[in-house]
Structures are given as structure tokens and as C-alpha cells.
C-alpha positions as CSV (number, residue, x, y, z in Angstrom):
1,X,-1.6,21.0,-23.8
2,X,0.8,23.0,-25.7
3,X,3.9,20.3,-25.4
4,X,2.9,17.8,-27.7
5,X,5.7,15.1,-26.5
6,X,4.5,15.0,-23.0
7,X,1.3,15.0,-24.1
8,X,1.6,12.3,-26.6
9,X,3.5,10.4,-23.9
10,X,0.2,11.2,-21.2
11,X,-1.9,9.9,-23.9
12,X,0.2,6.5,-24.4
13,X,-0.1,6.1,-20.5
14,X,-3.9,6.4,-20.8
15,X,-4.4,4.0,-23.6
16,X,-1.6,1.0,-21.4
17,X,-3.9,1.4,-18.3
18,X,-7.1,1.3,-20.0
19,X,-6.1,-1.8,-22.2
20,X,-4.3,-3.7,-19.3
21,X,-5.5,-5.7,-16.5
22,X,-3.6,-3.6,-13.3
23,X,-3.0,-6.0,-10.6
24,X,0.1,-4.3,-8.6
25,X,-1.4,-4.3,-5.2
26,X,-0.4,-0.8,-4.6
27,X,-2.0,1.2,-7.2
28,X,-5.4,2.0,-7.7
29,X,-7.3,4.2,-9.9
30,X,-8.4,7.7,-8.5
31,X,-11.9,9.5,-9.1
32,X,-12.4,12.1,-11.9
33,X,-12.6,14.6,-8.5
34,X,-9.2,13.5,-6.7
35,X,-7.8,13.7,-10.8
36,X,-8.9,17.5,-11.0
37,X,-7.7,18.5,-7.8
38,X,-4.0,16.7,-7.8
39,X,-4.1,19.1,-11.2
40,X,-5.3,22.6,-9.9
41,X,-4.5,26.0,-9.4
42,X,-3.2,24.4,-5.6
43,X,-0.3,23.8,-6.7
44,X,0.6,27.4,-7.2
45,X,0.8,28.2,-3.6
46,X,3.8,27.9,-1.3
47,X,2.8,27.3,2.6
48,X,5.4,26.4,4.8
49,X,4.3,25.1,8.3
50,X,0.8,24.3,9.5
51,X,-2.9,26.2,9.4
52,X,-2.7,29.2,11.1
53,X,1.2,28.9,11.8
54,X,2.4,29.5,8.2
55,X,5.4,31.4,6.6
56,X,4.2,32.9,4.1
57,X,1.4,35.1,3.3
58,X,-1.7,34.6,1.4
59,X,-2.4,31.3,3.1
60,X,-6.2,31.8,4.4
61,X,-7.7,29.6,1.7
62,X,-4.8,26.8,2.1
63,X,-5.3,27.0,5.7
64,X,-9.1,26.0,5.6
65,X,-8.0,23.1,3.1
66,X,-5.3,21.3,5.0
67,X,-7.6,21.8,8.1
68,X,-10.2,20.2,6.1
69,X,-8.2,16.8,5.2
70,X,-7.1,16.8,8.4
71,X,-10.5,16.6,10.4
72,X,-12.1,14.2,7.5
73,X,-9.0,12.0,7.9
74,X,-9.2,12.2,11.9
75,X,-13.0,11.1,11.5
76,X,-12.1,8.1,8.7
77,X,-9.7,6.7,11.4
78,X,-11.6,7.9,14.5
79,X,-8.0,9.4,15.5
80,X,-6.9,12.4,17.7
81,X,-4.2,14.0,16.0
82,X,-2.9,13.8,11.9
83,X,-0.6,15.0,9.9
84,X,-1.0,15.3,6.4
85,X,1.7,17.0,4.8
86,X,4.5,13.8,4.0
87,X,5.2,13.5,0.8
88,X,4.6,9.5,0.1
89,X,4.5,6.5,2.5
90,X,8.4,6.4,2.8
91,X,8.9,9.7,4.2
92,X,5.7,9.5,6.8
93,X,7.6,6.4,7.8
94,X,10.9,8.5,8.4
95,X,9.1,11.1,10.2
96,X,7.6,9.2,12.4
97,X,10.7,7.1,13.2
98,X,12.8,10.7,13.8
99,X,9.9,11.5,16.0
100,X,10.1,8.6,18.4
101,X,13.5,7.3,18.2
102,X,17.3,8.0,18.3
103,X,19.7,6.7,16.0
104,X,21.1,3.7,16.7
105,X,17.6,2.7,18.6
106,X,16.4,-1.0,18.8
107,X,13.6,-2.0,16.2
108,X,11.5,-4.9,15.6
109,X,9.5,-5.5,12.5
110,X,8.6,-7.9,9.9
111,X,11.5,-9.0,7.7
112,X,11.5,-7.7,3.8
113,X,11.5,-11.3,2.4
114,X,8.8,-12.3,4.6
115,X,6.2,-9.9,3.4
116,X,7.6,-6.8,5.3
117,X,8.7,-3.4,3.8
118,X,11.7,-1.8,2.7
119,X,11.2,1.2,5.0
120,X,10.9,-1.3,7.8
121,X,14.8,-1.7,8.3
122,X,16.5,-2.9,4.9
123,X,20.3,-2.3,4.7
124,X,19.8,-0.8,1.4
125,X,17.3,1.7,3.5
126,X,17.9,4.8,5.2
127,X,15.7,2.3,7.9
128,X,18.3,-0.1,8.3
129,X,21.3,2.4,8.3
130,X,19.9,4.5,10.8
131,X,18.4,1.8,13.3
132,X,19.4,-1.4,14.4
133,X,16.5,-2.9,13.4
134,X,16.4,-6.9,13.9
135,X,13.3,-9.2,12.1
136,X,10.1,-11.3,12.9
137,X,9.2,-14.0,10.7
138,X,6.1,-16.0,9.7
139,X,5.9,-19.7,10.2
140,X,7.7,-21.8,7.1
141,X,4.9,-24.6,6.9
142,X,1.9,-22.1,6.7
143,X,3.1,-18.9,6.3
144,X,1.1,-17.1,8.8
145,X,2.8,-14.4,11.1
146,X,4.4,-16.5,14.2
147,X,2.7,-14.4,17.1
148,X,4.7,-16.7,19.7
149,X,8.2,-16.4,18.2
150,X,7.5,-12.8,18.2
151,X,6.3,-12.1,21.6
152,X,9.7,-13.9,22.6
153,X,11.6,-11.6,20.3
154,X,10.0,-8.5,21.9
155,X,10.8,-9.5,25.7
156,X,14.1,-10.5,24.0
157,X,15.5,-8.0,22.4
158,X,13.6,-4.9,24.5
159,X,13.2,-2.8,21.5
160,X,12.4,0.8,21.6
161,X,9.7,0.7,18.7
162,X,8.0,-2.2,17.4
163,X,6.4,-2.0,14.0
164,X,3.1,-3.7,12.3
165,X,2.0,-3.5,8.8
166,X,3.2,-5.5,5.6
167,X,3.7,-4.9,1.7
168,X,2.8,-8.2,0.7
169,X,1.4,-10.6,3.5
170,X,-2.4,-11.8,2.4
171,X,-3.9,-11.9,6.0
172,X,-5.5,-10.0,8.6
173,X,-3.1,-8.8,11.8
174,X,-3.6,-8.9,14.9
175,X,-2.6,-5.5,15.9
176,X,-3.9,-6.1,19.7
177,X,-1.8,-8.9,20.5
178,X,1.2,-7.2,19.1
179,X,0.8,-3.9,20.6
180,X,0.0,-5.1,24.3
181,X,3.2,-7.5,24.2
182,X,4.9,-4.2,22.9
183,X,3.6,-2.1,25.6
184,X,3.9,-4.6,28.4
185,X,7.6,-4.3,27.6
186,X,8.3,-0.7,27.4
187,X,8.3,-0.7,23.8
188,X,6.5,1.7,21.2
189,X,3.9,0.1,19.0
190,X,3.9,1.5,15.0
191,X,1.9,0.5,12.5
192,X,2.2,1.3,8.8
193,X,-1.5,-0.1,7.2
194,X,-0.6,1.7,3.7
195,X,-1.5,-1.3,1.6
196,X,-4.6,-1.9,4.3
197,X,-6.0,1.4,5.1
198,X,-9.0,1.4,3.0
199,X,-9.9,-1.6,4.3
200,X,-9.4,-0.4,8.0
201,X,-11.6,2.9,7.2
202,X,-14.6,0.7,5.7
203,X,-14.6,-1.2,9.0
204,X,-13.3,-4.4,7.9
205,X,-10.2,-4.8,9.9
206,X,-9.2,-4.2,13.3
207,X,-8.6,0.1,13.4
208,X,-4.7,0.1,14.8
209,X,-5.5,3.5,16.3
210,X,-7.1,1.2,18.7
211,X,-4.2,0.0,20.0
212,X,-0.8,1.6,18.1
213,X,1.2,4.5,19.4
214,X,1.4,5.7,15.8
215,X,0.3,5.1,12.4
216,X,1.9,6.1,9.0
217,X,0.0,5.0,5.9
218,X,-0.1,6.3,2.3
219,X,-3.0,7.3,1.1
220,X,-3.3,5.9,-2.8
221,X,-3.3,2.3,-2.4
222,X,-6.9,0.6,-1.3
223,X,-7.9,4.4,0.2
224,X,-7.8,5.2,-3.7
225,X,-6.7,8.6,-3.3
226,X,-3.4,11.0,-4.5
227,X,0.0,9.4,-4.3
228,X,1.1,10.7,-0.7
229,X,1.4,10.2,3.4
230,X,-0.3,10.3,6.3
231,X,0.7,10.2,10.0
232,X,-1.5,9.3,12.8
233,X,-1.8,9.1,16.4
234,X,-3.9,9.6,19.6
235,X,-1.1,10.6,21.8
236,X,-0.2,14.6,22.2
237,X,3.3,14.2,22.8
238,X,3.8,12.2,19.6
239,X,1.5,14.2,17.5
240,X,3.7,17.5,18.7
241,X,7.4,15.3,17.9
242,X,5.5,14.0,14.5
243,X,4.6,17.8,13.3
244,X,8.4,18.9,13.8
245,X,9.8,15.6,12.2
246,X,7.7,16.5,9.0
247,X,8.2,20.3,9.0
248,X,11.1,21.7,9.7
249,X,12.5,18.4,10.6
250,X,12.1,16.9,6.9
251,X,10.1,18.3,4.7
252,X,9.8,22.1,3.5
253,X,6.5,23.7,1.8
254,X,3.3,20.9,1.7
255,X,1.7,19.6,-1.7
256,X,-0.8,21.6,-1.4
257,X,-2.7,20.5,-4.3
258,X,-2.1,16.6,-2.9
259,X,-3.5,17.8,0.3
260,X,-6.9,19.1,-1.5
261,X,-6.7,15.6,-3.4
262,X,-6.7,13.7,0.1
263,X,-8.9,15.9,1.8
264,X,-11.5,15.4,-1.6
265,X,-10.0,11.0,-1.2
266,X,-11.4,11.2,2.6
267,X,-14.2,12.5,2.0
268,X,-15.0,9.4,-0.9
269,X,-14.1,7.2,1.9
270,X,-16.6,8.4,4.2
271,X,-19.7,7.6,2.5
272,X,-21.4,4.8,2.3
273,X,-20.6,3.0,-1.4
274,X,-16.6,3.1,-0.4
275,X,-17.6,0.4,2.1
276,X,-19.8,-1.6,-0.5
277,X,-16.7,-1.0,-2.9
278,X,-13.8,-2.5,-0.4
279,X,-16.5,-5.1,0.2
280,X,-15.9,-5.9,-3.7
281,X,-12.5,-5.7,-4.0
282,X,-12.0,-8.9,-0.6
283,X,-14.7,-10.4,-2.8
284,X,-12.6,-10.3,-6.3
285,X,-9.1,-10.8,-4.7
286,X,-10.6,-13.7,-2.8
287,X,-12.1,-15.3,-6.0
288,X,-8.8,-15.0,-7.5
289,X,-6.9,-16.5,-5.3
290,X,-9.1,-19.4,-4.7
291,X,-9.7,-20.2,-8.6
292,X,-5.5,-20.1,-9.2
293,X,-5.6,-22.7,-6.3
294,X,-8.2,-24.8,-8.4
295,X,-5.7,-24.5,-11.1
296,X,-2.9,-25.9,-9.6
297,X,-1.2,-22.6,-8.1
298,X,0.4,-22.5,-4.9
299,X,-0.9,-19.5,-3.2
300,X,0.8,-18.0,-0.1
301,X,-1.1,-18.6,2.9
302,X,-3.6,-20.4,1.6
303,X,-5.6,-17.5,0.6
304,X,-6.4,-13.6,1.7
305,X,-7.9,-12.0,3.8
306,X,-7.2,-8.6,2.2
307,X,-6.6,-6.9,-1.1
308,X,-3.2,-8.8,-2.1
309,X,-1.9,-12.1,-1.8
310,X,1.4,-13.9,-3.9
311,X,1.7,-17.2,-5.6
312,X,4.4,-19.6,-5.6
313,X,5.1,-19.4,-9.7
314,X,8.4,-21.3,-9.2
315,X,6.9,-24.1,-7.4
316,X,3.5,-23.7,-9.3
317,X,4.5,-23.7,-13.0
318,X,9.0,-23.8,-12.9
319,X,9.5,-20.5,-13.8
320,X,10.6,-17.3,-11.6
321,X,8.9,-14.4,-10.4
322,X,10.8,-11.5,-13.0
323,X,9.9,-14.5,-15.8
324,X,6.3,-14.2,-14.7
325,X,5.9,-10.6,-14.6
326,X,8.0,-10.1,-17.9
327,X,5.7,-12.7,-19.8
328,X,2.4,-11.5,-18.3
329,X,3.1,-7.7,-19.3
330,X,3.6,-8.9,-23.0
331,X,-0.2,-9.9,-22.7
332,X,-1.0,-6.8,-21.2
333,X,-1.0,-7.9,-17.4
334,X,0.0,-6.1,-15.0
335,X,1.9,-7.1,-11.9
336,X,5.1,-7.4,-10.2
337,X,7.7,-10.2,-8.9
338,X,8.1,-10.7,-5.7
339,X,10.0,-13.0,-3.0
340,X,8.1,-15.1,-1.0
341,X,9.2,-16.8,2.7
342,X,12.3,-18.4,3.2
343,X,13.1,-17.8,-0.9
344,X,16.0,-19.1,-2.7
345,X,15.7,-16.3,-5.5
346,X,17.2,-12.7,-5.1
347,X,15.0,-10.1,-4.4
348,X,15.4,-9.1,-8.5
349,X,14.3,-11.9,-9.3
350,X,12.0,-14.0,-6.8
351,X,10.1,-16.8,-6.7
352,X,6.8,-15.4,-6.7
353,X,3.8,-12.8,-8.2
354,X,2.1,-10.4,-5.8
355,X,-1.3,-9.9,-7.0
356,X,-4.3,-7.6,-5.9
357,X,-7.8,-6.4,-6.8
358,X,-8.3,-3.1,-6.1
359,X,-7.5,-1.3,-9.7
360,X,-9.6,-3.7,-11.5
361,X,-12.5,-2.8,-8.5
362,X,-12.5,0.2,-9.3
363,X,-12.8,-0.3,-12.8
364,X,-16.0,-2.4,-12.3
365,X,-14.9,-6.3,-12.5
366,X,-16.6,-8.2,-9.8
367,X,-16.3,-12.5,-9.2
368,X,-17.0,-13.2,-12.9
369,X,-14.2,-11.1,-14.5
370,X,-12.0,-12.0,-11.5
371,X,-12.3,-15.7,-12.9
372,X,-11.5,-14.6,-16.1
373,X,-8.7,-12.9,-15.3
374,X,-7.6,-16.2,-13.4
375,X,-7.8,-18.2,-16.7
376,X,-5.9,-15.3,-18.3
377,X,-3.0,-15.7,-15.7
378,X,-3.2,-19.4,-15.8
379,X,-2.9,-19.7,-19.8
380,X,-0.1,-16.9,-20.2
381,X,2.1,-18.4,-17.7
382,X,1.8,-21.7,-18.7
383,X,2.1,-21.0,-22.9
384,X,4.6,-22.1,-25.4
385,X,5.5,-18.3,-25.4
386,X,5.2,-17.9,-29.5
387,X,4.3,-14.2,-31.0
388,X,1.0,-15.6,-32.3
389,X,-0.4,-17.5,-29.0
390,X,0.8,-14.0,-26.6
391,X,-0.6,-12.0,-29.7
392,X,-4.4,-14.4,-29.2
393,X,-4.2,-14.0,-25.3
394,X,-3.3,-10.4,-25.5
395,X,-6.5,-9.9,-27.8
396,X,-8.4,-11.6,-24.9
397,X,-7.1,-9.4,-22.4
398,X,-8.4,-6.6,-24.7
399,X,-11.6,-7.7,-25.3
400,X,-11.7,-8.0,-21.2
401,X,-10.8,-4.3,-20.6
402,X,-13.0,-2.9,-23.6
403,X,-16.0,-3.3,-21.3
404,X,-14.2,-1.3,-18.6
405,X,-13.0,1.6,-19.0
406,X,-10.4,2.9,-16.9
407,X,-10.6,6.9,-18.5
């Protein structure tokens, strides 16, 4: 590379993910295949619209790739109809919104403290200003989704989309119950499984396809692939709304070179060791979770059933969630606040950590690394924060990642 700055600056990157432990739920670490292909040639070409329907020239080659991601991704899911071509997880969210609703349309989904999303209807998001989107909400004592309250706010409020999926809520959901109350009120059912969909394509939670109108997901995350969207559906109609929400509705010419880096993602997730490797990363995120509660840490839910789960760090050990995350990156740990149900802490600041497994998967730790990392956690959080005893645990941490290369 002929800039040195940006180069230098790559190179700084590489050398803070391979000497951290990453555990922000939402990132994962791609193969050296999806690497080469989110950096080729692809991105050259411009290709407004859809295989065969394209306008520009020169598109024969681009044509056969999209239509490739797009039948591995319809296999992975066992799926109709896809589209490939949003951009990230936000704007498959707004294109499939566009596609089934007006504005000013009634929504249900789960609220943003609660575990939710902020595409799911925050004020602050083009979801909330566009929709009148009201919340469901998990039950205070246990912190499991209350199925009851919400089958009352569906035949309620007689919304025109409901909407499934969560960016920080530990356990499985039932996408059955929710979509036949949703249907047996003459609601649409949506489900956005971007933090869960490589769990879903290894066969190790309920497929929403089975039962959701529509499904928007990213496709980085636990599907360890390029930083982008997906929509999904089995239902013509919506799949012909969906592809003129995303182009010319939103979006102009695709990624091209992101849509060879899925396509190359889906394929990984078809065989057989991306199933042995989500088995992994429920067995690490479990072991986690379970050795913070044997030392002392108030974890959300009790536990996980999935990739993520939060603890209580205000409750657990006095301080906040932005306290946590500040003092654990000065060790080299990676991970973010966030709120937890029914906080009394901002959203900047929160009462809890979100946590997950599926970075350090990928790098190779399995239930006896997860363990360390738990003592790790455990003694940074609860330190006399002097230089010299962050400067000893950060020398741990490094030790840790030596034998794991990320690069």
C-alpha cells in the first residue's frame, strides 16, 4: 500500500484485535476468503437493479454472482425469495418497513431498554419518526419476554406489523407463538434475527421463515460474514414490494464486492463445521455466563441461550455500565455498555455489560479460555484501578490472545 498513514493506521487495527479479547456481541471475525473478496476487483463495477434487469452494461459476470448469494442464502434459510443488496441491518430494516407499511402505521415490537433495537421504533430513529410504533416488555422479576402481556397488546392495539428479534436479550424466542397471535389479528409478523441468524442457519433455533411474513437480518454478526443486509421472505407479493423498497426505492448501485463476500459467507455456513462452530460459540457464551454467576455477577436472565447475554455491573460490583466498558478496554477487553430492564441509568451510560462469544470462537477459545476470560472480567472490574495492577492484568490478557491469533 502506497499510503503509508492509512496503512500504518490498518496495521494498528490489526495488532488491537489480535491483542484484545473481542466480546461485542455483534462483531465477529471473517475468513481469509470473505477478507479477499470484500477487497476485490468487485468493487469496480456499478450495477444498478437486479440479475438480468440491470442498467448498466457489462454486468454478465455480476449477474451470475448476486444470483449466486442469493440461491445459497435461499438454501441457508430454506426461504423463497431474498434480497441481498441492503447495505447493513439498518437499511434492510427500512426497506422492509417501506415495503409493508405506510407512514404513520401501527407497530409493535420489543422496547430499546428492554433488549430491543434502535431500528425497532426509537424516537431518535427514522423507526420511531416514521411509525407509531408502541413497546412489549419482558417480565421485571425474571426478565424473560412476557408472551401474555404481549398477546394482549397485539389484540389491543391492532397493529399493522409486529416485529421479533432483539440486540441484547440472552434467550431463545418463540417466533410461533408471536407470529400466530400476529396473524390471528390481521397483523404482519417481522422478524429481524441479525444477532441470531447463524444460530438459526446451523439449526439451533426455531427458522422464523417458518412462521414470519418477513425477515431482515445482517449478515456479519454470528453468520460471520461482510458487514451488510439481507431480506427475506416466502411470500411473492412482499418479495416484489421488498425488491422496489431496496432499489429504486432506497438504495442505488449494490456492493457488489459485499455481495461476493456473502455469497462466499453462505456458502461457509453451509457446510458442516459452521454448525460444529455455533455449537462452540452456545458452549463458550454459556460457560461464561455461568462462571460470572459463580462469582458473584448478576446475569440477565439467568443465563443464555444464544451468543450474548448482559450482566448487572451496577448491582454486581457498584459501578456503571460506561465505567465497566472504559476500565475493561484499558486491559484490553473488549465490550460495550449497555441498559438493562427497567434501568435507572441513561442509555450513555447504563447499568450493565453486553457480552458474547462469537469473535473469541472464531479465534479458537473453547470452555477453558472462556473461564479464563471470566476471571479476567471478574479481576479488572473489581481492581483498585492503579497503572501497575491494569498494566499486570493487561499482560494476562496478552499472554491469553498470543495463543490465538486473530490475523
Amino acid at each position: 500500500m502506497k499510503d503509508k498513514i492509512v496503512k500504518e493506521l490498518i496495521e494498528k487495527e490489526k495488532k488491537r484485535q489480535n491483542h484484545n479479547i473481542e466480546l461485542i456481541a455483534s462483531e465477529n471475525i471473517v475468513s481469509d476468503d470473505v477478507l479477499r473478496t470484500q477487497g476485490s476487483i468487485l468493487t469496480n463495477k456499478y450495477a444498478e437493479g437486479y440479475p438480468g434487469r440491470r442498467y448498466y452494461g457489462g454486468c454478465e459476470v455480476i449477474d451470475e454472482i448476486e444470483q449466486l448469494a442469493i440461491d445459497r442464502v435461499k438454501i441457508l434459510f430454506n426461504c423463497k425469495y431474498a434480497n441481498v443488496q441492503p447495505h447493513s441491518g439498518s437499511s434492510a430494516n427500512m426497506a422492509a418497513y417501506r415495503a409493508v407499511l405506510n407512514k404513520g402505521d401501527i407497530v409493535l415490537s420489543m422496547a430499546l431498554d428492554q433488549g430491543g433495537h434502535l431500528t425497532h421504533g426509537s424516537s431518535f430513529n427514522f423507526s420511531g419518526q416514521d411509525y407509531q410504533v408502541h413497546s412489549y416488555y419482558v417480565v421485571k422479576e425474571t426478565q424473560l419476554i412476557d408472551y401474555d402481556a404481549l398477546e394482549e397488546k397485539i389484540k389491543e392495539l391492532k397493529p399493522k406489523l409486529v416485529i421479533a428479534g432483539a440486540s441484547s436479550y440472552a434467550r431463545k424466542i418463540d417466533f410461533e407463538r408471536i407470529g400466530k397471535c400476529a396473524h390471528a389479528n390481521n397483523a404482519l409478523f417481522m422478524v429481524d434475527m441479525a444477532h441470531i441468524a447463524g444460530i438459526v442457519a446451523a439449526g439451533l433455533h426455531q427458522n422464523p421463515l417458518d412462521y414470519a411474513d418477513i425477515v431482515t437480518s445482517t449478515t456479519h454478526k454470528t453468520l460471520r460474514g461482510p458487514r451488510g443486509g439481507i431480506i427475506l421472505t416466502n411470500n411473492e407479493e412482499i418479495a416484489i414490494k421488498v425488491n422496489k423498497s431496496v432499489f429504486p426505492g432506497l438504495q442505488g448501485g449494490p456492493l457488489m464486492h459485499v455481495i461476493a463476500a456473502k455469497a462466499v459467507c453462505f456458502g461457509e455456513a453451509l457446510l458442516p463445521s459452521f454448525k460444529e462452530y455455533i455449537k462452540q460459540v452456545l458452549l463458550n457464551t454459556n460457560t461464561l455466563a455461568e462462571k460470572l454467576k459463580e462469582l458473584g455477577y448478576f446475569v440477565i436472565t439467568g443465563g443464555t441461550d444464544n451468543h450474548v447475554f448482559a450482566i448487572n455491573v451496577k448491582k454486581s460490583v457498584g459501578i456503571t455500565g460506561k465505567d465497566g466498558e472504559e476500565l475493561l478496554d484499558k486491559v484490553g477487553i473488549t465490550c460495550n455498555k449497555n441498559t438493562i430492564p427497567y434501568d435507572d441509568e441513561k442509555t450513555s451510560i447504563g447499568s450493565g455489560l453486553r457480552l458474547g462469544a462469537a469473535a473469541v470462537t472464531s479465534r479458537g477459545f473453547k470452555e477453558k479460555e472462556m473461564v479464563e476470560v471470566a476471571l479476567l472480567l471478574d479481576e479488572t472490574l473489581k481492581c483498585d484501578r492503579k497503572v501497575e495492577t491494569l498494566l499486570a492484568i493487561r499482560k494476562k490478557v496478552k499472554k491469553l490472545t498470543s495463543k490465538f491469533k486473530a490475523f
